[in-house]
C-alpha positions, 0 to 999 in steps of 0.5 A: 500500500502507498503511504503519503508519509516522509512529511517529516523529511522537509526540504531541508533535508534535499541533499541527502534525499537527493542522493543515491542509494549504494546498490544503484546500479548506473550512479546517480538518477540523471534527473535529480530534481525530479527525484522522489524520496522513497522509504520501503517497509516490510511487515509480518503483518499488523496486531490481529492474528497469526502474524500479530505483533507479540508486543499487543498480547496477542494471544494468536502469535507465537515465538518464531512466527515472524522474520529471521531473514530478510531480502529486500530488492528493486526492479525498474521497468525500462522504457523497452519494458525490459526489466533490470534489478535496480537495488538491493535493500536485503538488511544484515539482520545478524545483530537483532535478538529478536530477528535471531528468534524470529520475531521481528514485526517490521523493517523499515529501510533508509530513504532513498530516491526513484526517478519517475518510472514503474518499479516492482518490489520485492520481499522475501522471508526466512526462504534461504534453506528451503528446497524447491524447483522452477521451469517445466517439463518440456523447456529448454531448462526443464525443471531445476531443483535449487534452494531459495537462497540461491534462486534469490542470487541467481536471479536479483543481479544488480544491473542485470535483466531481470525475468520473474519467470523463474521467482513466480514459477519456483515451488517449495517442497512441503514447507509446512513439515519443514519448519522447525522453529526451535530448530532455527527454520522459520516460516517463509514468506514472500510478499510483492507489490507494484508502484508507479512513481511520478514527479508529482508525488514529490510535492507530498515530501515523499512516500512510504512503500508498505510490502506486508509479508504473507506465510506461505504456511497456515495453521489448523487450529483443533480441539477434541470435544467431548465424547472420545477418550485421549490416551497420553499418546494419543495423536491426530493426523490431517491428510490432504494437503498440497506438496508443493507450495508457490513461493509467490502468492499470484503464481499460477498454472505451477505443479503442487505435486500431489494432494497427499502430505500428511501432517501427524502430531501428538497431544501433550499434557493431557491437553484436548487441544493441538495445532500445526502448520499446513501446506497452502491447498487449492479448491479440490478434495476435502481433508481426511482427519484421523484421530488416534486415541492411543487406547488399547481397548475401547475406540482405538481411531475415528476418522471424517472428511472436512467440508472445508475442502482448501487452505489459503496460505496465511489463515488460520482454520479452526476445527472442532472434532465431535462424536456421533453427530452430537452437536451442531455447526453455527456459521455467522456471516456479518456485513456492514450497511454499506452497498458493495463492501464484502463481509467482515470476520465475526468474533466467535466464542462457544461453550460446549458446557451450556450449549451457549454461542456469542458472536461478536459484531459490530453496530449497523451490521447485518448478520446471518448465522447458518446451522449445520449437523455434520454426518445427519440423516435426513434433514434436520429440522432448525426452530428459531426464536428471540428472547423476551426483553431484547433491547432495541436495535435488532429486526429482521432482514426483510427482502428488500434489504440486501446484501445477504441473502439467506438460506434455508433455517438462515437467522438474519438480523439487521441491527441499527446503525446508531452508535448508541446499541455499541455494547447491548446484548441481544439473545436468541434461541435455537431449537435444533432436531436431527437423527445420527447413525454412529459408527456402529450402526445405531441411531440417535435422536437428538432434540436441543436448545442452543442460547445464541447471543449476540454481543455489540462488542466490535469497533466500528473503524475498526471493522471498517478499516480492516475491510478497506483495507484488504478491498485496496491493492494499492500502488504497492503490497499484496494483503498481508493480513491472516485470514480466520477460516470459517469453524468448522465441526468436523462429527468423527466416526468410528474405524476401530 
């Protein structure tokens, strides 16, 4: 994203502005007077989720989920429209302590100065030892196997004609079971961005190039519920995922390999809650789950298959393993009152133990929540209904409203878009009725009520900013922030 900043670098400050960055590769611009003063900032990403800044308390991050190494370069677009490295930024990030765990956020480059002209920005994280391949049976190259590093110093040669060929055709080898983070291999990422400079711009003071990094990696977030016994070895196992992984994330046509790497761990300390790193997966098949107990008598494995059936990189997907179809699958869609804007994350919390769901929203949004069993026979039957002594603010979504569009045994409530409902509850009830064959064959008949409480809890800039925000590919940067895949509820069934 561009950012008008350097207001405070005054004209004062022309001739160190003026001057030349070293990695230039032909001396100084001829025209210096119309020169811009550029800074470059690369970001693991803003306070929020998987790439959170550790220092806001999120609870999300974790130690060496950031940057280690960091390359940085350049690419001018001629007037031939050939392109040439044109510098190289990449920092000696040896003398951080918090780059040596991987924790660095953000790094933000010395100004320098571009004349007018396009340029490609480019930035790359933590990917020297990874192994992967570019090229294509059936080209004069073919297929090369090399390391990232070395791609990165094959390819940005200052001066040199500069093909992204071979940076948006490179693939990693199974990313996700690389990485070890005590080990001191930290998750790759890569981020690019565009942006046309003109001398007009140097009438602002200058401008800031915001390059956010994305993961190429995301996380699966699982709990065990209720209804299986967990040995002290008990472990889980999620098949599916792609082998191969693009190192640029608008690469396409590029061979992943196959959709068959498994991604095995274990629960520790009695815990019912795991998580691990996946391989970003393209729309195809859904993902096998297999839940290994470790009883030696009784249920030893259950085993589903997801709905959800693709992982973009950078996200965070949580899911809930069920038994015998014995629970239900809420999925809130919230948008704010605005024609054209997309729907915004909902927060999103569940108490197994009260049967209670609270989503978070904003004021002035319209909200759906869809109900779902997993593994039912038949149709299930959904009974909503409100709560005596709701406050004001919340009505239905009549036809004439839009954008959502709502399905079948759909709740969908517009809620008012004056500040004053900010902090009001509003609750619900759902009545849900279903039938389940579990692994042997029996059937259950379920009949309950859920509470479904909605909590006027978000900030309204907040929400607003953030769907902006991801709506602009702005004149450099590619969408840095994770993504929170809808909940899934995954009802396991019996293997043996």
């Amino acid at each position: 994203m561009l950012r008008c900043a350097l207001a405070a670098v005054p004209m004062a400050c022309a001739v160190l502005l003026s001057s030349c960055y070293g990695d230039e590769a032909d001396g100084c611009p001829p025209d210096a007077g119309s020169a811009v003063p550029v800074k470059v900032n690369v970001s693991a990403g803003e306070i929020g989720d998987l790439n959170a800044s550790r220092a806001g308390g999120d609870a999300n991050a974790e130690d060496g989920e950031f940057i280690n190494t960091l390359h940085v370069y350049i690419v001018s677009h001629e007037g031939d429209n050939a392109l040439r490295t044109f510098m190289n930024l990449s920092p000696d990030l040896t003398g951080s302590a918090l780059a040596q765990k991987g924790n660095l956020t953000e790094w933000t480059s010395e100004p320098l100065t571009l004349i007018p002209g396009t340029y490609t920005f480019y930035a790359f994280a933590n990917i020297e030892e990874y192994e992967g391949e570019y090229g294509a049976e059936g080209t004069a190259v073919g297929i090369q196997e090399t390391t990232g590093g070395q791609l990165l110093d094959d390819n940005f040669v200052i001066g040199q004609v500069f093909s992204d060929e071979d940076i948006n055709s490179f693939r990693l080898f199974n990313p996700a079971g690389k990485i070890d983070l005590d080990g001191g291999k930290f998750i790759p990422m890569s981020a690019k961005g565009e942006l046309t400079i003109t001398s007009d711009l140097n009438a602002s003071g200058g401008i800031i190039v915001d390059l956010p990094l994305e993961r190429l990696v995301s996380k699966v977030r699982m709990t065990v519920g209720d209804g299986a016994t967990l040995s002290s070895n008990a472990s889980v196992t999620f098949s599916g995922c792609s082998q191969n992984v693009p190192l640029m994330a608008a690469s396409t046509g590029i061979s992943r390999g196959s959709r068959g790497v498994s991604t095995t761990k274990s629960f520790e300390n009695g815990s019912r809650q795991v998580e691990f790193y996946v391989n970003e997966t393209p729309a195809g098949d859904p993902f096998t789950v297999t839940l290994n107990t470790g009883n030696t008598t009784g249920v030893s494995t259950y085993q589903a298959t997801t709905e959800l059936d693709n992982i973009p990189r950078n996200s965070i997907y949580p899911l809930t393993l069920t038994f015998d179809g014995a629970d239900i699958q809420l999925t809130p869609t919230a948008y704010l009152q605005v024609n054209g804007l997309p729907a915004y994350d909902v927060t999103y919390d569940v108490d197994y133990d009260t049967n209670t769901y609270t989503f978070g929203i904003t004021y002035g949004s319209y909200l759906v929540i869809t109900p779902s069993v997993n593994g039912a026979q038949g149709t299930p039957q959904f009974t909503w209904s409100e709560v005596t002594g709701n406050p004001d603010g919340m009505g239905p979504i009549t036809g004439d409203v839009q954008p959502p569009t709502l399905r079948a045994n759909s709740l969908g409530r517009l809620f008012t878009g004056d500040a004053s409902i900010d902090g009001n509850e509003y609750r619900l009830l759902l009545r849900a009725q279903w039938t389940v064959a579990d692994g042997d064959g029996q059937v259950h008949d379920y009949d309950r009520t859920y509470n479904v409480i909605v909590e006027i809890s978000q900030n309204y800039n907040d929400v607003l900013n953030g769907i902006t925000d991801n709506l602009s590919l702005s004149s450099a940067g590619t969408r840095g922030a994770v993504t929170t895949l809808s909940p899934e509820r995954l009802n396991m069934v019996k293997v043996k």
